[in-house]
C-alpha positions in Angstrom: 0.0 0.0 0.0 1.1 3.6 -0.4 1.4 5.9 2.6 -1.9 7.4 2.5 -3.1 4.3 2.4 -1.5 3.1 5.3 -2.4 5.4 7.6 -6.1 4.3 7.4 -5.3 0.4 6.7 -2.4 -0.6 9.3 -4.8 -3.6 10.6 -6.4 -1.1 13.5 -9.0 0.2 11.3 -11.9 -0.9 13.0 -13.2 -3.1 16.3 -13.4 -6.8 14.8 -16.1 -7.7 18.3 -18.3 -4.8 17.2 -17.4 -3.6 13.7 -17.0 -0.3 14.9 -15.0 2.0 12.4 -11.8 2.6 15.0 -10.2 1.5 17.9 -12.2 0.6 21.2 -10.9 3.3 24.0 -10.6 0.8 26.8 -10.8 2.9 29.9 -9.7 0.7 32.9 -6.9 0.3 35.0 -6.9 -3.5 35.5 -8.2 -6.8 34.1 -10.3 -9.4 35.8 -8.1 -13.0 35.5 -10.7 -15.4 36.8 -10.7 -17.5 33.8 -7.1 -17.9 34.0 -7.3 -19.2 37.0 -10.2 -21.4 36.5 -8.1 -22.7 34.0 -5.4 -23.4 36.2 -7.4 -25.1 39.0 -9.3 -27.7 36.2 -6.0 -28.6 35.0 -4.6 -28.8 38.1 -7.7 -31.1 39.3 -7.2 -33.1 35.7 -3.1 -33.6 36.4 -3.4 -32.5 32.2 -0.9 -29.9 32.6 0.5 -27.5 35.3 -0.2 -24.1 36.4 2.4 -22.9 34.2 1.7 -24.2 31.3 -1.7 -22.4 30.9 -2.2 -19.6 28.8 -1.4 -16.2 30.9 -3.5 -13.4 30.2 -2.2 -11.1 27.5 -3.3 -8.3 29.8 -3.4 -7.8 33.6 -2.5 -4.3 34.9 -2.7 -1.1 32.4 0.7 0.1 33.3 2.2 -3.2 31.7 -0.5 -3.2 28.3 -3.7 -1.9 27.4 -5.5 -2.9 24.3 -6.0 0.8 23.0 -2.4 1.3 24.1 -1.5 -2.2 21.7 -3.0 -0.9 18.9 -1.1 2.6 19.0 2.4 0.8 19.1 1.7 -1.7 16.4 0.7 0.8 14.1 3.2 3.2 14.8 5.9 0.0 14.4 4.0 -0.7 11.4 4.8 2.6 10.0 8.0 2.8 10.9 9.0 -0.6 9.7 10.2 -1.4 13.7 9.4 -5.1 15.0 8.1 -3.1 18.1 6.5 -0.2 19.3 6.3 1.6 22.1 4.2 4.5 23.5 5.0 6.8 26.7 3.7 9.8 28.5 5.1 12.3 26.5 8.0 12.8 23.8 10.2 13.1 26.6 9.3 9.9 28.5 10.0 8.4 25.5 13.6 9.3 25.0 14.2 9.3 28.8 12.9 5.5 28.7 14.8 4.7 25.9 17.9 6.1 27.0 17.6 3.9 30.2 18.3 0.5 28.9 21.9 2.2 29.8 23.8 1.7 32.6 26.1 3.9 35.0 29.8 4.0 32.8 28.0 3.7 29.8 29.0 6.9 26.8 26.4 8.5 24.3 27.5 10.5 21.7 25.2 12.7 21.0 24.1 15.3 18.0 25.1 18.7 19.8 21.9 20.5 18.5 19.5 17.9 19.5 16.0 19.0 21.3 16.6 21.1 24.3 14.9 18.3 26.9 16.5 15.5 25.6 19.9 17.6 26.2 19.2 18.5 29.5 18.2 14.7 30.5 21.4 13.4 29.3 23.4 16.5 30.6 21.9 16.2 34.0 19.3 13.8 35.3 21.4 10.7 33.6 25.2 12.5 34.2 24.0 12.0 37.9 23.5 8.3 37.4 27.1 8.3 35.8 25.8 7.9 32.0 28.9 9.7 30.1 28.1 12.4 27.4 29.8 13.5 24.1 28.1 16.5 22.2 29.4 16.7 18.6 28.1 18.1 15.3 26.4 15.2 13.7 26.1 17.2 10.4 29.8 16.4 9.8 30.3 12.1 10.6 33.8 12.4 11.5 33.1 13.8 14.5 31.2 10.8 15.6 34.2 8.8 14.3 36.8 10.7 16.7 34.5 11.1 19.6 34.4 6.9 20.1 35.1 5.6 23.2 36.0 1.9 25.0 32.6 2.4 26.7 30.7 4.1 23.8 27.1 2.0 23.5 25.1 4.6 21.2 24.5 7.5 18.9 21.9 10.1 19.5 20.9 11.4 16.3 18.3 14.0 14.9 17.7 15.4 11.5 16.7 18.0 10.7 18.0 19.3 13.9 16.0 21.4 16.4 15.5 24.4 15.7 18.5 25.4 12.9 17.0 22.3 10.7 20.7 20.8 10.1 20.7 17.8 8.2 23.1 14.9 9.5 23.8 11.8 6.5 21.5 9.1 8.7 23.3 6.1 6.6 27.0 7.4 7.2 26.9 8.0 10.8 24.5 4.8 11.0 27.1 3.0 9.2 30.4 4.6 11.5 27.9 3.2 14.4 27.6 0.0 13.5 31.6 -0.3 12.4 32.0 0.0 16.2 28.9 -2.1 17.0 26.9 1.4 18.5 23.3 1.4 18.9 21.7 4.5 16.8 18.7 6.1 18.3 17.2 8.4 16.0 14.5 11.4 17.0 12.2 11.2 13.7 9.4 13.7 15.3 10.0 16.7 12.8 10.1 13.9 9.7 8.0 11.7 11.0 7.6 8.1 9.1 5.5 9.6 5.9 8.8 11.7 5.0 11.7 9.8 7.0 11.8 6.1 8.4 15.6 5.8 9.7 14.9 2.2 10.4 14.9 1.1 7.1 18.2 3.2 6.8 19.8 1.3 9.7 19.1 3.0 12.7 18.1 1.1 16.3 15.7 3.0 17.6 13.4 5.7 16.5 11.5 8.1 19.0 8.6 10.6 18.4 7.1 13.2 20.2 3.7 11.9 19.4 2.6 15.4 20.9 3.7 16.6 17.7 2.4 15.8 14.2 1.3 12.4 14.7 -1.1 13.5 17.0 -1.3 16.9 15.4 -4.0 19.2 16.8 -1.8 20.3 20.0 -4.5 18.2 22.1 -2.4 15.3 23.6 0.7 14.8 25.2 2.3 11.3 24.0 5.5 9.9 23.2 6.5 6.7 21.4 9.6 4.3 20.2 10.2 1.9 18.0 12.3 -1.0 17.8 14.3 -2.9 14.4 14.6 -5.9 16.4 12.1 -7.7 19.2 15.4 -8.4 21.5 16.0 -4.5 21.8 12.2 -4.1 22.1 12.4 -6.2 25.3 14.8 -3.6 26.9 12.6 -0.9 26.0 9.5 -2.7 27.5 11.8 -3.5 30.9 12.3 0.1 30.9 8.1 1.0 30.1 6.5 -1.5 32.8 9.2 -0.6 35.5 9.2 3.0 35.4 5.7 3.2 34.2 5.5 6.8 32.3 3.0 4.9 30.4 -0.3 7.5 28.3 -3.9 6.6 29.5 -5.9 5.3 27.1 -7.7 8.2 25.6 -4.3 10.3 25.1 -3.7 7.0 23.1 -7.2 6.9 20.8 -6.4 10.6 20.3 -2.5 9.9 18.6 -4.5 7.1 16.9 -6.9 9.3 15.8 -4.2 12.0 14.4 -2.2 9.3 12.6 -5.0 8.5 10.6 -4.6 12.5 8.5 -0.8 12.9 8.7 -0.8 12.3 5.2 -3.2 15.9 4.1 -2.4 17.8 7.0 1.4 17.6 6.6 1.2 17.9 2.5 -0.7 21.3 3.5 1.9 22.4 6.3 5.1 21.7 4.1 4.0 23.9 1.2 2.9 26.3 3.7 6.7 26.2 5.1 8.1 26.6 1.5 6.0 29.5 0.3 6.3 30.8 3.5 10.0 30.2 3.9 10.7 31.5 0.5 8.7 35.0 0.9 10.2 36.1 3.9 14.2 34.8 3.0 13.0 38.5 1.3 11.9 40.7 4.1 14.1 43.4 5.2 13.9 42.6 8.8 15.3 38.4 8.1 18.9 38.0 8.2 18.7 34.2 7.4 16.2 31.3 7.0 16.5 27.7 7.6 14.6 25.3 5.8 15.5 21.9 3.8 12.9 22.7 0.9 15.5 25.7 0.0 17.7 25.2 -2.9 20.2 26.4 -1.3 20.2 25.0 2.2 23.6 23.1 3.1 23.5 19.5 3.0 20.1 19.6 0.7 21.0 17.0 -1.7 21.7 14.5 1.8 18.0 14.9 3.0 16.7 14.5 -0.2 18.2 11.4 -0.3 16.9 10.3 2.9 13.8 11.7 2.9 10.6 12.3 0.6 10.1 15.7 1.5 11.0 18.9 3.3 9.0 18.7 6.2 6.5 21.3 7.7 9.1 23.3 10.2 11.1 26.0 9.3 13.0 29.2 11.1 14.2 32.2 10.7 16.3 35.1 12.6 15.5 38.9 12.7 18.5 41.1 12.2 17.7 42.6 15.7 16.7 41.3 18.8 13.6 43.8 19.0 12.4 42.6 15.8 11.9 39.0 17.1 9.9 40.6 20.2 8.1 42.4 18.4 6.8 39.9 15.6 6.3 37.3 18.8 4.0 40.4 20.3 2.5 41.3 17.6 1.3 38.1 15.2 -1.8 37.6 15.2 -2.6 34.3 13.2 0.5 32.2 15.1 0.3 31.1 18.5 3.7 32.5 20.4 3.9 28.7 22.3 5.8 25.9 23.0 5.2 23.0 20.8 4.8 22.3 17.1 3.3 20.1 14.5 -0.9 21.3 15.1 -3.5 22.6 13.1 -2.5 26.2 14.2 0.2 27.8 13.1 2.8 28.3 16.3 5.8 30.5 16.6 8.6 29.2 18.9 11.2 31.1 20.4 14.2 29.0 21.5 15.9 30.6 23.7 13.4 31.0 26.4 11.6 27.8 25.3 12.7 24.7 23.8 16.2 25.4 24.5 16.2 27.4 27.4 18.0 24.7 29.4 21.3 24.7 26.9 23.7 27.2 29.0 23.8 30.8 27.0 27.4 30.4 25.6 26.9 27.4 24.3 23.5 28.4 22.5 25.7 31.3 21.2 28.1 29.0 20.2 25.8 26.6 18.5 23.5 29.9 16.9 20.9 29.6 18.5 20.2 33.2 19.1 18.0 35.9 20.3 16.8 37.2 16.7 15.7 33.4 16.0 12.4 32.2 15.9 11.1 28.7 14.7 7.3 28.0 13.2 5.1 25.3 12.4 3.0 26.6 9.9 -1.0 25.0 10.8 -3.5 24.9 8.1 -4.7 28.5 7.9 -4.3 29.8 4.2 -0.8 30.9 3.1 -1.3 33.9 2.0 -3.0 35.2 5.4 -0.2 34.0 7.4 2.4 35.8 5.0 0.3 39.0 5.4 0.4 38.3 9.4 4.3 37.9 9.3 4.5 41.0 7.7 2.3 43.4 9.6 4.1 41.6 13.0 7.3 42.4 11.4 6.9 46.0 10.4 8.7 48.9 11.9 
């Protein structure tokens, strides 16, 4: 099937007890096990078989499975081409569970412009528990190369990055990883699997802010992973039922629910970033913007080769300080939030927001600057939003 297709047809489309057209929310926190153990005492009585050799429930409490939960992380493995999935709390309970199949000694390397919270959970919470951390810019593979260590176990990867949209060359670094037999985690939540699936390029594990596009109309707080093998997927699911930053079921049917139009609202939202993107590289007041569906954007020719489109993020910086202020004052068709990937168009500052963790001199160092602002166009018309920008950014 094609990608549209899939979305809708993934094997989840409807309820096969009732016929109902989508996935039963099953609201409940624990699951009656009589007949198991009905089962148990008749074979028991019978000397057939032992306790142990009767079927266990699939389910028993909802912090270790839920039905509506199931279906979530087999489509989202399905899409992903992943033999497992996973879904969490929130984007960052997703990588903070996957980053603890680790252990204390252990060294990441990580892409040095990665999402602000998953920075600040490897530069802190984890440093605490003695997890070692290498920050390097992913964009150029070498780097990953020299930073190897004896106790090296992964690669944290994300492309395009947060919020400068570099692109890092999935298969080469993938590749230098697996020379030295590295995990590669890979944070696919700008792509997503209908433009990027670093699975199928090599990578180990892929996590999403499900909060984001897959769930896409800023209603839900989920996060998920996904597995290329079913051994790694047990270490993920160690890491799940123990520490138990698990969604509720309706958080679930909602992300379920999104998935199904990824494929029409993020077609809208990428031209929307190019025409947008493309008018104001124009303005007066933009020194600079950074988006992959530029012809001129570094490293173009590597995304396109890894991915089957642009995306629907893009950013841009004002040649003053005051000019950012004032456009994040003064819009009146973009949300000035936290967050991306919705039906409304949002407008993201990084320094006080997504990246507000990441010490000043290193933001500095890295560009992440006071003039720049990231936005994830919604689906309002183009043409509105371009004559919003404009008035916002007026002297």
């Amino acid at each position: 099937m094609r990608w549209g297709t899939l979305l809708i047809h993934n094997g989840h489309e409807n309820d096969p007890s009732s016929g109902a057209l989508g996935v039963p929310l099953i609201q409940t926190s624990t699951f009656d096990q009589g007949a198991y153990y009905a089962a148990v005492l008749a074979a028991t009585a019978l000397e057939t078989t032992g306790p142990e050799e009767t079927k266990v429930p699939q389910f028993d409490y909802a912090r270790s499975g839920n039905p509506t939960r199931q279906a979530l992380e087999e489509i989202i493995a399905s899409l992903e081409g992943g033999a497992q999935g996973y879904a969490f709390g929130s984007g960052i309970a997703a990588i903070s569970s996957a980053l603890g199949i680790f252990s204390a000694g252990d060294h990441i390397i990580a892409a040095e412009d990665i999402y602000g919270g998953s920075y600040r959970m490897l530069n802190t919470f984890y440093k605490r528990w003695g997890l070692e951390l290498t920050a390097v810019d992913a964009s150029e593979p070498e780097e990953i190369r020299r930073a190897i260590k004896p106790n090296t176990k992964a690669v944290f990867l994300e492309t395009p990055s947060n919020p400068l949209l570099k692109i890092t060359d999935l298969k080469t670094c993938i590749g230098i990883a697996k020379e030295a037999g590295l995990l590669t985690i890979v944070d696919n939540t700008f792509m997503t699997p209908y433009f990027q699936r670093p699975i199928e390029l090599g990578a180990d594990i892929v996590l999403h802010s499900a909060t984001k596009f897959l769930g896409g109309h800023s209603d839900v707080l989920s996060g998920l992973a996904v597995t290329a093998t079913r051994e790694l997927g047990k270490r993920i699911y160690a890491v799940q039922n123990g520490f138990g930053a698990v969604p509720g079921p309706w958080d679930v049917w909602l992300v379920i629910r999104g998935i199904k139009t990824l494929k029409v609202r993020l077609e809208a939202q990428q031209k929307t970033a190019l025409f947008l993107s493309q008018r104001l590289r124009e303005h007066p007041s933009i020194e600079a913007v950074y988006y992959p569906g530029l012809e001129d954007h570094p490293l173009k020719v590597i995304h396109d080769s890894q991915s089957s489109g642009a995306g629907a993020v893009f950013s841009f910086k004002t040649k003053i300080t005051e000019q950012a202020l004032r456009f994040l004052g003064k819009v009146k068709l973009a949300a000035a939030a936290v967050s991306l990937g919705g039906v409304e168009t949002i407008a993201s500052y990084p320094v006080r927001m997504s990246h507000a963790s990441i010490p000043p001199a290193e933001r500095k160092r890295l560009g992440i600057t006071d003039t720049l602002i990231r936005i994830s166009p919604g689906l309002e018309d183009p043409e509105d939003l371009l004559e919003d920008f404009e008035q916002a950014l007026r002297q």
